[in-house]
C-alpha positions in Angstrom: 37.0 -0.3 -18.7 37.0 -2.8 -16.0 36.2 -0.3 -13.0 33.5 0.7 -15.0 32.3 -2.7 -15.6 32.8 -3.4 -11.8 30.6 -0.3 -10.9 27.9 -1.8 -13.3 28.2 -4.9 -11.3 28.2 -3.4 -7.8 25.1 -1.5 -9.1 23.1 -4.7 -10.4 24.0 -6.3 -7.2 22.4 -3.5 -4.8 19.4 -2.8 -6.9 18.6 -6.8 -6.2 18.8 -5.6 -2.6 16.7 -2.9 -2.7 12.8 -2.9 -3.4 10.8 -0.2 -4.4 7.7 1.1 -2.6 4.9 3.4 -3.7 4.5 6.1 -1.7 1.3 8.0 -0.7 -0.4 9.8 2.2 -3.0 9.4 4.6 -3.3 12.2 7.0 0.3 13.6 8.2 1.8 10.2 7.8 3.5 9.1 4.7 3.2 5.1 3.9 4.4 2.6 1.4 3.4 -0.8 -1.0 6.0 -3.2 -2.6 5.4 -1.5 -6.0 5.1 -5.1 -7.6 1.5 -5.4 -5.7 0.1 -1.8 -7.4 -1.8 -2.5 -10.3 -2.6 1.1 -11.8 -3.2 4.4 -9.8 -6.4 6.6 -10.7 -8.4 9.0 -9.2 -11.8 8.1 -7.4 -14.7 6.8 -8.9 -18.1 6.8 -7.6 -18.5 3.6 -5.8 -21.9 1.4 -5.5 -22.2 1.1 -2.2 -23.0 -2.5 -0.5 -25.6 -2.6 1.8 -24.1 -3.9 5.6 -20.5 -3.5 4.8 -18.2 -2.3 7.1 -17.5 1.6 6.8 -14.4 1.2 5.8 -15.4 -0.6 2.7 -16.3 2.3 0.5 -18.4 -0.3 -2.0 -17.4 -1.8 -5.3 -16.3 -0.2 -8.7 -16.4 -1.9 -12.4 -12.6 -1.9 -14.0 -12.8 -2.8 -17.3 -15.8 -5.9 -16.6 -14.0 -6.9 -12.8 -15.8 -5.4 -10.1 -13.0 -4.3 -7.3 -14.1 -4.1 -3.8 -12.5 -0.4 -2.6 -11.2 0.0 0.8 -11.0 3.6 2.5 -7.5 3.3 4.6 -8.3 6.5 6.8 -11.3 4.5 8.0 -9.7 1.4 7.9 -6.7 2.8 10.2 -9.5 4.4 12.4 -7.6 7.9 11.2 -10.1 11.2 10.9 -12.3 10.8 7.9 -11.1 13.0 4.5 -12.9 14.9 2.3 -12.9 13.4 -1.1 -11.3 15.7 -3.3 -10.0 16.4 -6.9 -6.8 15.1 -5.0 -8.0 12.2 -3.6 -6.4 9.1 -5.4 -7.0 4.9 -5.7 -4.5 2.6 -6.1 -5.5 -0.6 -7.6 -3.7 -3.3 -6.0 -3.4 -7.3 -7.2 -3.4 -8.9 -4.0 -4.0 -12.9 -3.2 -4.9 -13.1 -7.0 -7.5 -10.7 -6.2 -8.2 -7.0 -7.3 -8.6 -4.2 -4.9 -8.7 -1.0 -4.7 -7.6 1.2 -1.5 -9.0 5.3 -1.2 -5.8 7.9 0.1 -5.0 11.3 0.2 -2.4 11.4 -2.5 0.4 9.5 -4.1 4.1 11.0 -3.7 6.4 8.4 -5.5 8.1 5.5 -5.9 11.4 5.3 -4.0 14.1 2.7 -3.5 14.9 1.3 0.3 18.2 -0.9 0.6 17.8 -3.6 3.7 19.9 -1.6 5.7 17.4 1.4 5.6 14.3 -0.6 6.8 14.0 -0.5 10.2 11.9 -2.9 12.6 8.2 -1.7 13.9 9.1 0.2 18.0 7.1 -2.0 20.2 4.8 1.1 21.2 0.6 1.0 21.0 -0.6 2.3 17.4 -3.9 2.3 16.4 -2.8 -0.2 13.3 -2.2 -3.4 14.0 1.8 -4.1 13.4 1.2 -7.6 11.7 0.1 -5.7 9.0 3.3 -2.9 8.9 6.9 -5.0 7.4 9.0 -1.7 8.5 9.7 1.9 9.0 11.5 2.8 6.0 14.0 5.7 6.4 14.8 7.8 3.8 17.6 11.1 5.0 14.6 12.4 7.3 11.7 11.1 5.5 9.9 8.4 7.6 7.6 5.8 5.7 5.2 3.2 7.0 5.6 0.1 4.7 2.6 -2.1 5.0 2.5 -5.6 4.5 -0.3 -4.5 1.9 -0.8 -8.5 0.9 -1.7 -9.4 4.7 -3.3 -6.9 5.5 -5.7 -7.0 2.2 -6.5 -10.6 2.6 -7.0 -10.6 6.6 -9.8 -12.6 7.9 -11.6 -9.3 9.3 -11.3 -7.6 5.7 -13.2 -10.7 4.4 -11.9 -9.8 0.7 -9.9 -13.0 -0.1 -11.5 -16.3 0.5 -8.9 -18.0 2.6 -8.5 -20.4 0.5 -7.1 -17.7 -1.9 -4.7 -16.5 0.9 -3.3 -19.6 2.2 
């Protein structure tokens, strides 16, 4: 009974460790969100678009009374623009005590990285900027992106979160 009870507690003490990350896709690259910052996943709405936003900001949607400023990420990461598809998903994010929404290709899954298998950002040129990426998460062969989704959401340039808010 007490090796099980130490397994228990070996178990309870790596899964405080480990943090879990929504994946989903944009383009050939898979990415991932702390799972605590996603708020609901749903597929896309039509969005009212607002006049002289940047293109990346797809416009705003009403969710249940809160209107939620949705951010394309393909545009945003200056990747090739989608098609918007029966595939194409939103995940609503709570951010800076703000709502947001954020447009990509597809959701895979929610998977669990340990420290040890979260690897610093290569110092190469990438067309996002790396204060907004915390990792590479490496699954076995499986390569994820993990974004700093909070910085990156309430960055001056995204002009979202008042900075007030993100301070």
């Amino acid at each position: 009974m007490s090796e099980a009870r130490h397994h228990a507690a070996r178990n309870d003490a790596s899964a405080e460790s480990a943090n879990e990350y929504l994946t989903f896709a944009l383009g050939q690259e898979e990415y991932g969100v702390d799972i605590l910052k996603v708020q609901e996943i749903r597929g896309y709405d039509t969005v009212t678009r607002l006049p002289d936003a940047p293109d990346y900001i797809k416009g705003v949607i009403n969710l249940r009374g809160t209107i939620v400023p949705v951010i394309d990420m393909r545009l945003k990461f200056r990747l090739e623009r989608a098609e918007y598809n029966a595939l194409t998903v939103m995940i609503v994010l709570n951010v800076a005590d703000r709502v947001v929404g954020m447009v990509v290709d597809s959701v895979s899954d929610v998977i669990q990285l340990e420290a040890a298998q979260i690897r610093p950002v290569p110092d190469i040129g990438s067309a996002i900027d790396r204060q907004f990426i915390t990792g590479i998460g490496t699954q076995g062969e499986r390569m994820l992106i993990l974004l700093e989704i909070e910085r990156l959401m309430s960055s001056a340039e995204m002009g979202l979160v008042t900075q007030a808010a993100a301070a």
